[in-house]
Structure formats: structure tokens, C-alpha cells
C-alpha positions as semicolon CSV with decimal commas, in nm:
position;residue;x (nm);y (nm);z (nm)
1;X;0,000;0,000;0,000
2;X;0,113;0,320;-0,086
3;X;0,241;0,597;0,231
4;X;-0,002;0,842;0,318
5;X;0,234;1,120;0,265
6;X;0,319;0,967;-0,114
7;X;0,158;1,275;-0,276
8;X;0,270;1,527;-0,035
9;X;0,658;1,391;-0,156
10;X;0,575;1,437;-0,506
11;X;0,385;1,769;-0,492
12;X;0,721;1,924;-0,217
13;X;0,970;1,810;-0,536
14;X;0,744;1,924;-0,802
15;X;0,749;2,280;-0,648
16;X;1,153;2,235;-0,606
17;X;1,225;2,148;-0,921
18;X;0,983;2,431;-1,070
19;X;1,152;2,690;-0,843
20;X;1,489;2,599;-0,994
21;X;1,398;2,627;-1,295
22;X;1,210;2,979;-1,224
23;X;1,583;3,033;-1,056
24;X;1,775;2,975;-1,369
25;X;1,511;3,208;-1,572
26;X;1,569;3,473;-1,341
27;X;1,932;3,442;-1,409
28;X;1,870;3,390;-1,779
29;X;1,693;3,750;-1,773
30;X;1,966;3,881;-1,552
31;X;2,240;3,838;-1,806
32;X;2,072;3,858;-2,126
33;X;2,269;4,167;-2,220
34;X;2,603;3,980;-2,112
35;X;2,890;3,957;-2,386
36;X;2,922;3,559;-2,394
37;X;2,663;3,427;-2,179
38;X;2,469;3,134;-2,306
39;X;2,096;3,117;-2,180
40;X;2,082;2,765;-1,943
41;X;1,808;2,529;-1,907
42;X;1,713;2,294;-1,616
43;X;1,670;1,916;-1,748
44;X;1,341;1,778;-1,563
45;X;1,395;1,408;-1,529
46;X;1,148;1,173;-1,351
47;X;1,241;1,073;-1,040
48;X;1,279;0,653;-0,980
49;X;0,907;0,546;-0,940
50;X;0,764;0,334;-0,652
51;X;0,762;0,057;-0,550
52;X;1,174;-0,055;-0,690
53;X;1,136;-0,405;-0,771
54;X;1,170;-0,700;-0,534
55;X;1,018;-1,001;-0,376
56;X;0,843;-0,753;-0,095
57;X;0,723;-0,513;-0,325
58;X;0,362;-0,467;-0,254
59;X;0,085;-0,580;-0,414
60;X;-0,036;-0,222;-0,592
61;X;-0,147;-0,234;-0,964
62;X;0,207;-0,080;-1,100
63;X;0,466;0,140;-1,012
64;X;0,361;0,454;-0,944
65;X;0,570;0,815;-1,007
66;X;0,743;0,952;-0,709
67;X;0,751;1,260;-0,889
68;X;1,041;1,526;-1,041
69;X;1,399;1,654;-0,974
70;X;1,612;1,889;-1,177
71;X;1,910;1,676;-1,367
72;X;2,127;1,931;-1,482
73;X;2,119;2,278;-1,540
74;X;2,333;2,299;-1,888
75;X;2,397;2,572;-2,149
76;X;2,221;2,571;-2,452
77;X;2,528;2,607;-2,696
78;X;2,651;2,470;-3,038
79;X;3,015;2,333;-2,985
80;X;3,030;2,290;-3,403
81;X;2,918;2,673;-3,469
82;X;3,204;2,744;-3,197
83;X;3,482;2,592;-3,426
84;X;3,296;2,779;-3,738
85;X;3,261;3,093;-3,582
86;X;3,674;3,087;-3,447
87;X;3,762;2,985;-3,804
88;X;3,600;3,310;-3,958
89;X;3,700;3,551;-3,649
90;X;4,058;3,439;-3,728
91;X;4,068;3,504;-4,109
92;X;3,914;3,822;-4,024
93;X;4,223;3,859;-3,779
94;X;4,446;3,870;-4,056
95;X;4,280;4,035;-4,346
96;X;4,179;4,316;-4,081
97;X;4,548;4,332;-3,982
98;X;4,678;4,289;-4,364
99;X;4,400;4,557;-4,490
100;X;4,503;4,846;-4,209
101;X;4,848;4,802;-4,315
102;X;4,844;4,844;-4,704
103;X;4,593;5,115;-4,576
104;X;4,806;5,320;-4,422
105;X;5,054;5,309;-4,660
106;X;4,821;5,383;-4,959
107;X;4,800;5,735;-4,762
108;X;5,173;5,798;-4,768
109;X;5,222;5,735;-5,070
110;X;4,902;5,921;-5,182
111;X;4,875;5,793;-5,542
112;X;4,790;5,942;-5,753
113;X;4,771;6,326;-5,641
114;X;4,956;6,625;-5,663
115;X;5,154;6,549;-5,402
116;X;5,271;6,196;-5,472
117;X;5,651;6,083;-5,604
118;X;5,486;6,023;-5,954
119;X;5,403;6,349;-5,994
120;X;5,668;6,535;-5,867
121;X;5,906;6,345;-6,093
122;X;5,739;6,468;-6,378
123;X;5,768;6,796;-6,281
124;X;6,083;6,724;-6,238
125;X;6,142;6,601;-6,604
126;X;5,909;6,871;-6,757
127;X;6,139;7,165;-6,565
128;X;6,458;6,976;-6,771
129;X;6,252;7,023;-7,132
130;X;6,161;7,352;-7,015
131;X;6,512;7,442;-6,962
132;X;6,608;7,311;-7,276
133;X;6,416;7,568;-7,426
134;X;6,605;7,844;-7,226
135;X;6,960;7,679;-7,114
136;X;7,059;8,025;-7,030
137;X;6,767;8,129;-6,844
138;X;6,860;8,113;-6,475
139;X;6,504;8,110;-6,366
140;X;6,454;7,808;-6,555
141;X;6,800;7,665;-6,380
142;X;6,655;7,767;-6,063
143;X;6,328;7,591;-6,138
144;X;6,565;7,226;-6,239
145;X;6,705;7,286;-5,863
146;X;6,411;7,310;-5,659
147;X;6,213;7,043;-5,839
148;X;6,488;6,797;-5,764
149;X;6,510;6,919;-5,406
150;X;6,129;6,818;-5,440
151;X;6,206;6,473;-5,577
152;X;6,455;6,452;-5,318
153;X;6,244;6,554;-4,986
154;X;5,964;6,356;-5,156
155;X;6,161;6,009;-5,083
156;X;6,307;6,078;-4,802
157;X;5,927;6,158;-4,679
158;X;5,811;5,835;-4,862
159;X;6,064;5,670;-4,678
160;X;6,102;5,828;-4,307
161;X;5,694;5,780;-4,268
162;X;5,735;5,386;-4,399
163;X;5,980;5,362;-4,128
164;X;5,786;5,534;-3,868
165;X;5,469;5,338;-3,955
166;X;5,662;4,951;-3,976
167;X;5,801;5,071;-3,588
168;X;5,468;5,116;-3,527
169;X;5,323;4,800;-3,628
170;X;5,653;4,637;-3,435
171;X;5,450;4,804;-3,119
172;X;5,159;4,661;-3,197
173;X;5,294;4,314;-3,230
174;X;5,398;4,400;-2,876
175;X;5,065;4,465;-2,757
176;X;4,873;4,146;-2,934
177;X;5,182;3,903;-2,793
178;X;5,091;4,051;-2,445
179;X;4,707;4,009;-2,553
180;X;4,803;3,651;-2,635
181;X;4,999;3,561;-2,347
182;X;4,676;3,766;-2,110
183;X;4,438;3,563;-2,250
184;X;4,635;3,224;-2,220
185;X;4,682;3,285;-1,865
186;X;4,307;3,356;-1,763
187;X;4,175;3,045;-1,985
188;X;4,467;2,808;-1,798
189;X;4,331;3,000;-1,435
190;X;3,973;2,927;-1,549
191;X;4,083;2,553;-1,635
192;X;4,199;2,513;-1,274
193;X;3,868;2,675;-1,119
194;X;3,635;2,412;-1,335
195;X;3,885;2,101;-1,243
196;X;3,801;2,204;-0,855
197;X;3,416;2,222;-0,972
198;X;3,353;1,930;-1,211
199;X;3,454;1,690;-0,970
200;X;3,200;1,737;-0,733
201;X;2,936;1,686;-0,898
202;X;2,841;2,045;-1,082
203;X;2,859;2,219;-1,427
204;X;3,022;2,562;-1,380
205;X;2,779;2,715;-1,663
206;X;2,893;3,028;-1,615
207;X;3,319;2,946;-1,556
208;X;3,269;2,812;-1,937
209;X;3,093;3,097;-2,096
210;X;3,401;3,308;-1,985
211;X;3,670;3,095;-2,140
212;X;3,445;3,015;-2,447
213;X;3,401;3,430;-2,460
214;X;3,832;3,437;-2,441
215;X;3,879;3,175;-2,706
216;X;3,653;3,402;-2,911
217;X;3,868;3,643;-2,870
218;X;4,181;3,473;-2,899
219;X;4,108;3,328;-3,237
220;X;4,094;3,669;-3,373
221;X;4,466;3,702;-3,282
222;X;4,598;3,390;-3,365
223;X;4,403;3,027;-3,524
224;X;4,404;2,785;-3,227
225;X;4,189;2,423;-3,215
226;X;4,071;2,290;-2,889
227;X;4,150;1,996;-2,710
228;X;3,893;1,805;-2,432
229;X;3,972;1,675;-2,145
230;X;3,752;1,524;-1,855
231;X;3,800;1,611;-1,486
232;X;3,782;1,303;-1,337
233;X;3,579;1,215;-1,026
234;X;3,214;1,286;-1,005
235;X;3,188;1,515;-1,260
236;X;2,843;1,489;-1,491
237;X;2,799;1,310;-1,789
238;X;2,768;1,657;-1,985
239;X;3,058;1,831;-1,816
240;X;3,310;2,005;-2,053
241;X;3,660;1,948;-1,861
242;X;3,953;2,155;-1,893
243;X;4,087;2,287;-2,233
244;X;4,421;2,216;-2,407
245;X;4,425;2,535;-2,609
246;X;4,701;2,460;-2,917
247;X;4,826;2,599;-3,277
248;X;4,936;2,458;-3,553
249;X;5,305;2,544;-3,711
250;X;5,266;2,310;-4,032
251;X;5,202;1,966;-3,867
252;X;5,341;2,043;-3,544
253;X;5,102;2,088;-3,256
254;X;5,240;2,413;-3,071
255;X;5,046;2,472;-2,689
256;X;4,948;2,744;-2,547
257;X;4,741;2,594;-2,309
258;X;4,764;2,250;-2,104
259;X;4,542;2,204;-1,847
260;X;4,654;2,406;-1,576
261;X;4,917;2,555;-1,696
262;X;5,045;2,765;-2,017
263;X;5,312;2,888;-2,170
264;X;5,400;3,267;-2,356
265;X;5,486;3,387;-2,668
266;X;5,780;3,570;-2,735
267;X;6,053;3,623;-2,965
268;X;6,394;3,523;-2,881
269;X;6,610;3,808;-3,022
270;X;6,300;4,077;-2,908
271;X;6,250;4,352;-2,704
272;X;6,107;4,322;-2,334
273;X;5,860;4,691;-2,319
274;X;5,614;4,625;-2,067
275;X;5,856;4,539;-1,748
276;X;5,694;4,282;-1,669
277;X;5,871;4,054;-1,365
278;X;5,859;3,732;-1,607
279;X;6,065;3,937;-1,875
280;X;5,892;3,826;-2,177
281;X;6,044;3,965;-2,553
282;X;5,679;4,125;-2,679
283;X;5,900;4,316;-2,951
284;X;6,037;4,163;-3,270
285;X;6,387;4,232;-3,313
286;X;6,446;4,548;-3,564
287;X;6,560;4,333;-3,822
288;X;6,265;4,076;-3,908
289;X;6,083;3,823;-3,710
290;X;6,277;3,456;-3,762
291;X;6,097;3,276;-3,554
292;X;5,884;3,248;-3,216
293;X;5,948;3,128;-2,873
294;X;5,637;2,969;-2,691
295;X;5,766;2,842;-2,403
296;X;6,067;2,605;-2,461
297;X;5,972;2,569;-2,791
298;X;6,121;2,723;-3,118
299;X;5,832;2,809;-3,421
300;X;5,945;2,884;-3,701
301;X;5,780;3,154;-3,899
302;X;5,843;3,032;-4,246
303;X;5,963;2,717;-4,373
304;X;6,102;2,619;-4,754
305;X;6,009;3,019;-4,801
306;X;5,649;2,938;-4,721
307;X;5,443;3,111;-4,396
308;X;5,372;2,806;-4,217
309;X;5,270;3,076;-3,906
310;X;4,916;2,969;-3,816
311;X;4,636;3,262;-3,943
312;X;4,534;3,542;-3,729
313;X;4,566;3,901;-3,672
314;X;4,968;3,870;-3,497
315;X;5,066;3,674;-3,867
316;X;4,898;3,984;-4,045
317;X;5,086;4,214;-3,833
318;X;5,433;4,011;-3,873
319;X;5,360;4,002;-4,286
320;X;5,325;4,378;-4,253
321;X;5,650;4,443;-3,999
322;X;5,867;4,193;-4,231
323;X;6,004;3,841;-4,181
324;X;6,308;3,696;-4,240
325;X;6,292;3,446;-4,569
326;X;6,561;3,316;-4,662
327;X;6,910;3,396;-4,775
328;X;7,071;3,609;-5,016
329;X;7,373;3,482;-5,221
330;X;7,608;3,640;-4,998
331;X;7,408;3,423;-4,693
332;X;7,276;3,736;-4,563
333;X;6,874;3,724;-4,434
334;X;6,655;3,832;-4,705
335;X;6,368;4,049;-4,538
336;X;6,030;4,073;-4,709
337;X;5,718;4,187;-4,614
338;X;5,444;4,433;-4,683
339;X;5,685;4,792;-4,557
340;X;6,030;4,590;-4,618
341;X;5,944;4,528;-4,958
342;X;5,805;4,883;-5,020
343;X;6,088;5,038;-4,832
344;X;6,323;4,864;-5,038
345;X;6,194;4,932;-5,367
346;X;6,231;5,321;-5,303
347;X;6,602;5,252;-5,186
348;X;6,651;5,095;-5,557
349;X;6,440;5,374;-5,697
350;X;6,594;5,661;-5,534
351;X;6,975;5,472;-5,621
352;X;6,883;5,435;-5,988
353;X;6,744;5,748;-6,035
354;X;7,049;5,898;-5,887
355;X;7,319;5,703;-6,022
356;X;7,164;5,706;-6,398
357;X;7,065;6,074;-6,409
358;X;7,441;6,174;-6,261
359;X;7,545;5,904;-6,570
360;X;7,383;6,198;-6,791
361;X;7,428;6,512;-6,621
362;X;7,811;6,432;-6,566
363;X;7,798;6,379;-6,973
364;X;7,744;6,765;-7,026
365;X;7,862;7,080;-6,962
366;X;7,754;7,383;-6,730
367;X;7,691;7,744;-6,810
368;X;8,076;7,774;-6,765
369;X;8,265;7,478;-6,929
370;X;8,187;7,227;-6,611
371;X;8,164;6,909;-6,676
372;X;8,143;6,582;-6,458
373;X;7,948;6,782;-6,201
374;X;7,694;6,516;-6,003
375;X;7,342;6,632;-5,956
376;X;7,250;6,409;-5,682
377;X;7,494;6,307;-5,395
378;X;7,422;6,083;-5,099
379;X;7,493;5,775;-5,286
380;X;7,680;5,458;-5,159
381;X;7,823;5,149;-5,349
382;X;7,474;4,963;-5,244
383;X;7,130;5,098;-5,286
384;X;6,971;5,003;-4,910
385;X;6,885;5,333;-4,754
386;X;6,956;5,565;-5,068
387;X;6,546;5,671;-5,018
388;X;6,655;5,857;-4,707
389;X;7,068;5,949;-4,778
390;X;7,014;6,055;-5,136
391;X;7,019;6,477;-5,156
392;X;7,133;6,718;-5,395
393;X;7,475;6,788;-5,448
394;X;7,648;7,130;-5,298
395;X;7,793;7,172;-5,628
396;X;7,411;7,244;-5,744
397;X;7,392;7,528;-5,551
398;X;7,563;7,725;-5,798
399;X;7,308;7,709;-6,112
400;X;7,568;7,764;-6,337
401;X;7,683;7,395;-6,302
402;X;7,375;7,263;-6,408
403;X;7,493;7,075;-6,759
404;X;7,240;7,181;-7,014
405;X;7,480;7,139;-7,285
406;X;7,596;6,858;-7,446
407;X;7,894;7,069;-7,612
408;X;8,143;7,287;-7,451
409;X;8,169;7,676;-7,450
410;X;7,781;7,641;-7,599
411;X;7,565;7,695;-7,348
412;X;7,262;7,756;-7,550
413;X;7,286;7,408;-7,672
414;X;6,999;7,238;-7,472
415;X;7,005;6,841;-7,565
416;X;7,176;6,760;-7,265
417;X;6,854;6,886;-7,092
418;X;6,699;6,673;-7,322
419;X;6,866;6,385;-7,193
420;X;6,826;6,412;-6,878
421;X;6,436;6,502;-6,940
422;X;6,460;6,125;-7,090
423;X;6,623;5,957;-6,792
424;X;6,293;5,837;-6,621
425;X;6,205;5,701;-6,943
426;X;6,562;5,506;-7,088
427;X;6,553;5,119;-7,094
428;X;6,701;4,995;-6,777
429;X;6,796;4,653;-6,934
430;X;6,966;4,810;-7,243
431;X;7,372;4,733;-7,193
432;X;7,407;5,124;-7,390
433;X;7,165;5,439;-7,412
434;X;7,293;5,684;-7,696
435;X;7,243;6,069;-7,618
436;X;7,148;6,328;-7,839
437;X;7,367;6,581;-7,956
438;X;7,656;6,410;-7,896
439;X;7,838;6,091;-7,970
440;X;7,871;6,014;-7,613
441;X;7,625;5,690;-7,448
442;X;7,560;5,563;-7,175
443;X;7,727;5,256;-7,054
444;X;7,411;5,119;-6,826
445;X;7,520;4,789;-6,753
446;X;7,864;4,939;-6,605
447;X;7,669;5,090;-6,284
448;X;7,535;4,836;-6,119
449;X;7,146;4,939;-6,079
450;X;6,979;4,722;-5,877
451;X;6,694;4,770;-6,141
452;X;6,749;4,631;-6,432
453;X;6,412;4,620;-6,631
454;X;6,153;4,855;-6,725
455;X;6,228;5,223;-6,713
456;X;6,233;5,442;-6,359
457;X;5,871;5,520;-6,459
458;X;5,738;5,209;-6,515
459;X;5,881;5,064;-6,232
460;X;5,709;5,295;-5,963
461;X;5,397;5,244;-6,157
462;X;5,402;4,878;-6,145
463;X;5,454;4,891;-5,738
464;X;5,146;5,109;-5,697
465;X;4,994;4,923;-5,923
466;X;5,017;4,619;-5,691
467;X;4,977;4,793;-5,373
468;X;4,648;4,933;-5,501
469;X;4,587;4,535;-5,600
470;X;4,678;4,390;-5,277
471;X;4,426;4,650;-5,054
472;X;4,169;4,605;-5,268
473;X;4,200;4,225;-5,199
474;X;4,255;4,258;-4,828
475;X;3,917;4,478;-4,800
476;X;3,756;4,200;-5,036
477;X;3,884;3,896;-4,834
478;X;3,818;4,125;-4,495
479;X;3,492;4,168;-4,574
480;X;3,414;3,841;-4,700
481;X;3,535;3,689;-4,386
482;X;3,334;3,940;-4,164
483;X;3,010;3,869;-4,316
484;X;3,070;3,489;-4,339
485;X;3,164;3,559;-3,899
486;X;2,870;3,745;-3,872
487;X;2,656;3,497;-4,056
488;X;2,759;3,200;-3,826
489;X;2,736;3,416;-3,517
490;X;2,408;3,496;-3,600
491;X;2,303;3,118;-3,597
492;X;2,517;3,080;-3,264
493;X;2,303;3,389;-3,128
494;X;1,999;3,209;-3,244
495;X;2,083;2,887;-3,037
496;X;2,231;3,023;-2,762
497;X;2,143;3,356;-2,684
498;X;1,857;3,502;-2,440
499;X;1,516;3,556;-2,596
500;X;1,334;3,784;-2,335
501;X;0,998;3,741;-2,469
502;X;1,083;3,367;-2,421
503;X;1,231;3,364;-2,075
504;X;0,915;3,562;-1,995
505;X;0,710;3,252;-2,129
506;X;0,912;3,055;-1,939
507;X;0,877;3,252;-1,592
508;X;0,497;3,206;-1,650
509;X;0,503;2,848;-1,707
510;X;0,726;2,762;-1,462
511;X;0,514;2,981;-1,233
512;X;0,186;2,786;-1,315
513;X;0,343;2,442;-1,257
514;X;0,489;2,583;-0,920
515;X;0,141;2,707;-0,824
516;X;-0,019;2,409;-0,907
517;X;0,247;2,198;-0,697
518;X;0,133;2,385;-0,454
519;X;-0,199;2,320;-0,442
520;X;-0,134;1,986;-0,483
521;X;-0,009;2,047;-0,155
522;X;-0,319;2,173;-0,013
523;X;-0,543;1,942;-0,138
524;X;-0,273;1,659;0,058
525;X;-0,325;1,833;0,335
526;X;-0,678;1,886;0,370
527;X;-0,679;1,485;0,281
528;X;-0,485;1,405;0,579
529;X;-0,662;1,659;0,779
530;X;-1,006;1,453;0,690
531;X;-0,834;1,139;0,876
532;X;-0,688;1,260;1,139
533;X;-0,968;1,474;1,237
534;X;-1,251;1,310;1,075
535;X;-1,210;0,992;1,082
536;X;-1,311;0,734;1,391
537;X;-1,497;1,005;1,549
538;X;-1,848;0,818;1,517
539;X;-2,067;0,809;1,836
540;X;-1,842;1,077;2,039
């Protein structure tokens, strides 16, 4: 026979269970404006009916429900749109990182304007044909000398802000190392707070929304995969475990993350700006990034002159700074990258320009007879840092020794200016450029330029030609990749995000069922009330 009190059990857990679940509503509502909190359900699950079975069970028609308890409260979350959503957020990393860079440098260079290198050079080369007109005129001469002190300032301005900008990105490789390291710490902290939870019995819902919200954001700076791991001891069926955050360097696993512990980024030949008591090398050295440190071990940034540096905004930043690639013939680094590269096409600019007009200009003669007078100085024997070194030579100062003239004691003869009007325009791979008005060439292959096709012209077109390519494919690809991230956060909103006008739903439901527990309660009562105040009262 069934207890007396049977119903009264049932009706007390029914009104338990429903205020947990009106619990976890209210804390539902509470953080529904919270970045990275997942709404939580309570699982109702039966609880075991009566009577178990047994040789003394008692003779009742079947087993009969002993009512409800609350399972689990669990999150409501995707894990797959979690690995879909990371993948985007770290392409968008990179393309972000990539886009801002060739950005910034599209506004140095400013092409094309007014104020751009193009342009001044050919005002440059249309002051020579103007003083070819007028040889004489010293206006005209004085025009020639501040138009190349224009092409002059121009690239060292080109090449001063490209410096200033690449140390700049070198600082904030700094700051998303430290970001890095930050958020490697607080996920291996949070890893050690859930393996003290799990055990016991409980699902820290809320300990796991905050280290799924700093993967998030550490996928943006760098593509890392997930490992599981359980807890151990009691810890539910549905509990997540700790985290083994990793990267991949090619095929090699690289960890950030184990468990408990984790391990920093750095770079081993870096810079140490923030002070910090653990000394950590934020900085990449001055002279290209070679490879990583994480931990004890060594990452290589590139290998067989491929980026094999996993995706993210820090290998966007370190494409932009400049990486080491490589060797040169004389088993010297070679140093690309977005500013290296660009930086190092105005040194061969700036040294071919120099070196091949001062081929022509030392060909003629000056007002006065001079001849082998250089018009640019500043030069080396190697073209790396002729952008900012090159500058006009103190011989210049005096107009007069401007070589107009391809013959002497005829300074009205203007083909030399000619010539020199011609330079940005001569075939760099011809071995010999013939002048006019003169027998005299140019022996091109005898000075060494470091560019040796195309024209000057041609060649400064063809770079901002490309740079003008590459940003308009890193805004494609970035926003490509943020509308695919938005896309798949939108489903991961629509699974796991709080819906008030549900929750509110919910709170009313949940309220009913308690309400009606309740009364269940009532109705127990006033049935035990009838026999132990009505009953065997007869004849009294």
C-alpha cells in the first residue's frame, strides 16, 4: 500500500524542481545583455518510481511516479558553430590586420595626387625640357634645382613615414603578444577553477561561458583548435573538462594551453617593453621576425620560403613588420614583407634614379665649361637606404653647373637637358643608351642598378599598381570573412542567446506548474486533515 504522505513527496519536489527552474530564468533575464553568456536550461527528469522491484514489493497495480527533480542545469550552446565561428573571427584577424596596413601606406604614398613621387618626378622632367628651351635662363635653372630638391624631400618623406609606420606595427605586435599571453593565462586560471568544480558533482555554466568568450577572442589574434579533457571524479555526464588550447606550425602541434598551466609567446632576439617581472620579448627584433618562442619551444615563422605561421591578426601584423625568408647569395637574411618590400623598392628607386641621371648630367657641360658635375649626392656602393641618404649635391647650388649642354663653350645648346628630361624614361635593361647631340652613351650595364628592367617610370607604376591590387583584396577577403563571422554568429546567437519574450514565457510556465504543486499540496493536506480529524470520530 502506498504511504499516506506519497503525494505530499511528489507535490514538495514538483514545487523544487519548478523553483529551480524559475531560478535559472531569473538568471537567464539577468544576463541577457552579457557579452558571452549562453541562456541555461534545467533538465526535468522523472524521479525513480515506486515501488523498486523485489520479492516484498507490494501488491499495488504498477509502479507509481514519485515525482520530479532537476538533472542538470546545462547551457544551450553549439560546440560545431564554436569551431565555425573561431575559423571566420581568425581570417578576419588577418585580413583586418593585412588591410590596415596596405591602408596606411596607400595614404603615404598618396597615389595618384599632386603630391605623390609620380608626380613630382614629372615635374621634375618637364622643368629639364623647359630648360632646354632656355639653357641660359637662370630662372629656368633655378626651377631644375628646386624640383629635384622636391624629388629629393619627396623620398626621403616616402621613406622616413614607412619607417615610422613599420616601428609602429613592431608596437603593436607587442601589444597582441601581451594580448596573447593575457588571454592564455586567464583560460589556464579558469581551467583550474572548473577542475576544482567538475569533480564534485556540478557544471560551472557560467566558468565556461568566460573561457568560451576568451577563445573568441583569442582566435581573432591567432588560429588555435581545442583539445577536451575530462575532470575526473564525479563530474556529470555533460561536463566540458579543462581545455588544451594549441596551434598549428605546419604539422606540429604548438600549446598554449595544457590544463593548468600555459606557456607565452615571445621572440627570442626581441624587445622586453612592458617590465613585466617574467621578462617576456613582446618586440620583434628590428631586423625581421625569424621565428617564435612559446615556451621552450622554437616556431618557425616560415619554412622552404612558405608562412607556415598559423592565421590570425599577430601573422597579419608580422607580414606587414617583415620576416626573415631566406638567404641572399652572400648568406645574408633576405627580409620581405608588406613595408620591407616597399621600403626597399624606393632605396633601388631613389639609387637608380640617382646614379643614372648623374650618368647623364656628368655627360654635359655647365653654363661655364663644367663638366662631370653630379646632380645628386648621398649615394653609396649599395642601394639600401639611398630613399633617405640621397640629396642634392652642394655643387648644385651654384646654377651655373647645371649641364644643359651637351657641347662645350655652348651653353645655349639644350640636348643635354633633353637627356636628362629622358632619364625616367631610358631602358634599364639596355647594356648602352645613346644621347642626343653628342656621340657620347651611356654605358648602363657598367653601374650596377639594382633595377634592371623597365624604365624608372614604369617601375614605380608597377609597385602602386600592386599595392592598389593587394588592398583592394585585403578589404575584399576582410569583408568576405566578416560577413561569413557574422553569418555563423548569428546562428550561434539564435541557439544560444537570451530571448526575453521567451524567458518571460518561461517565468509564467514555470510559475503555473509551481502554483499548481502547490496546491497539490493543499489538497494533501486537507486529505490528511479529513483522517486525522474526521475519521473514527463516530458516536463521540
Amino acid at each position: 500500500m502506498l504511504s499516506t504522505f506519497h503525494g505530499l513527496e511528489a507535490a514538495k519536489r514538483g514545487m523544487m524542481t519548478q523553483q529551480a527552474a524559475l531560478y535559472v530564468t531569473g538568471h537567464n533575464v539577468a544576463n541577457a545583455n552579457t557579452p558571452g553568456y549562453t541562456r541555461q536550461r534545467v533538465n526535468f527528469v522523472t524521479t525513480e518510481p515506486f515501488p523498486a522491484p523485489g520479492l516484498n514489493r507490494p501488491q499495488i497495480p504498477g509502479q507509481m511516479g514519485t515525482g520530479v527533480k532537476a538533472g542538470s542545469i546545462e547551457r544551450v550552446r553549439e560546440y560545431f558553430l564554436d569551431i565555425q565561428y573561431r575559423g571566420e573571427n581568425n581570417k578576419l584577424g588577418y585580413w583586418e590586420a593585412r588591410a590596415d596596413a596596405i591602408a596606411k601606406m596607400e595614404d603615404i604614398m598618396n597615389e595618384p595626387s599632386d603630391n605623390g613621387l609620380a608626380k613630382t618626378m614629372d615635374q621634375f622632367w618637364q622643368a629639364m625640357q623647359d630648360l632646354s628651351v632656355n639653357p641660359e635662363n637662370e630662372g629656368a635653372r633655378s626651377v631644375v634645382r628646386q624640383r629635384g630638391l622636391a624629388v629629393v624631400e619627396t623620398f626621403h618623406y616616402l621613406s622616413n613615414s614607412l619607417s615610422q609606420i613599420q616601428t609602429d606595427i613592431g608596437t603593436q605586435i607587442g601589444v597582441t603578444v601581451t594580448q596573447i599571453n593575457s588571454l592564455a593565462k586567464q583560460i589556464s586560471e579558469l581551467n583550474k577553477q572548473i577542475a576544482s568544480v567538475e569533480p564534485n558533482g556540478y557544471l560551472p555554466n557560467d566558468l565556461y561561458d568566460e573561457r568560451d568568450r576568451l577563445i573568441d577572442e583569442l582566435s581573432k589574434l591567432i588560429n588555435v583548435q581545442v583539445e577536451k579533457h575530462p575532470t575526473g571524479g564525479n563530474a556529470p555526464a555533460t561536463a566540458e573538462g579543462t581545455y588544451d588550447i594549441y596551434f598549428l606550425n605546419g604539422n606540429e602541434k604548438v600549446y598554449l594551453v595544457q590544463g593548468r598551466d600555459f606557456q607565452s609567446i615571445s621572440f627570442p632576439d626581441g624587445q622586453d617593453v612592458d617590465g613585466d617581472k617574467e621578462h617576456i620579448k613582446e618586440m620583434p627584433p628590428a631586423t625581421g621576425v625569424t621565428e617564435l618562442q612559446v615556451g621552450g619551444t622554437s616556431v618557425s615563422f616560415t619554412s622552404n620560403n612558405q608562412v607556415t605561421f598559423p592565421m590570425g591578426k599577430l601573422r597579419g601584423l608580422i607580414e606587414a613588420y617583415g620576416y626573415v625568408n631566406g638567404q641572399d647569395s652572400n648568406g645574408q637574411p633576405i627580409v620581405t614583407g608588406i613595408y620591407p618590400d616597399m621600403l626597399n623598392n624606393l632605396d633601388k628607386l631613389a639609387y637608380t634614379f640617382g646614379k643614372l641621371f648623374n650618368a647623364v648630367h656628368e655627360k654635359g657641360y655647365g653654363l661655364n665649361g663644367e663638366t662631370g658635375v653630379s646632380f645628386f649626392d648621398g649615394l653609396g656602393q649599395e642601394e639600401k637606404g639611398a630613399a633617405k641618404t640621397i640629396r642634392l649635391s652642394a655643387d648644385i647650388d651654384d646654377l651655373a653647373n647645371i649641364a644643359a649642354s651637351t657641347e662645350y663653350g655652348k651653353p645655349g645648346n639644350g640636348n643635354n637637358a633633353i637627356n636628362l628630361a629622358n632619364v625616367g624614361s631610358m631602358l634599364l635593361s639596355a647594356d648602352t643608351v645613346s644621347l642626343i647631340g653628342t656621340t657620347n652613351t651611356i654605358q648602363i650595364s657598367t653601374l650596377n642598378l639594382p633595377l634592371t628592367s623597365g624604365t624608372i617610370q614604369t617601375n614605380y607604376q608597377g609597385w602602386i599598381g600592386k599595392l592598389g591590387v593587394d588592398g583592394q583584396q585585403a578589404n575584399r577577403m576582410k569583408n568576405n570573412s566578416d560577413v561569413l563571422r557574422q553569418s555563423v554568429e548569428e546562428r550561434r546567437q539564435s541557439v544560444s542567446s537570451v530571448s526575453l519574450d521567451e524567458e518571460m514565457m518561461n517565468m509564467i510556465k514555470f510559475q503555473h506548474a509551481y502554483n499548481a504543486a502547490a496546491r497539490q499540496i493543499t489538497v494533501v493536506d486537507e486529505m490528511l486533515d479529513k483522517i486525522i480529524n474526521g475519521m473514527g470520530i463516530v458516536g463521540r
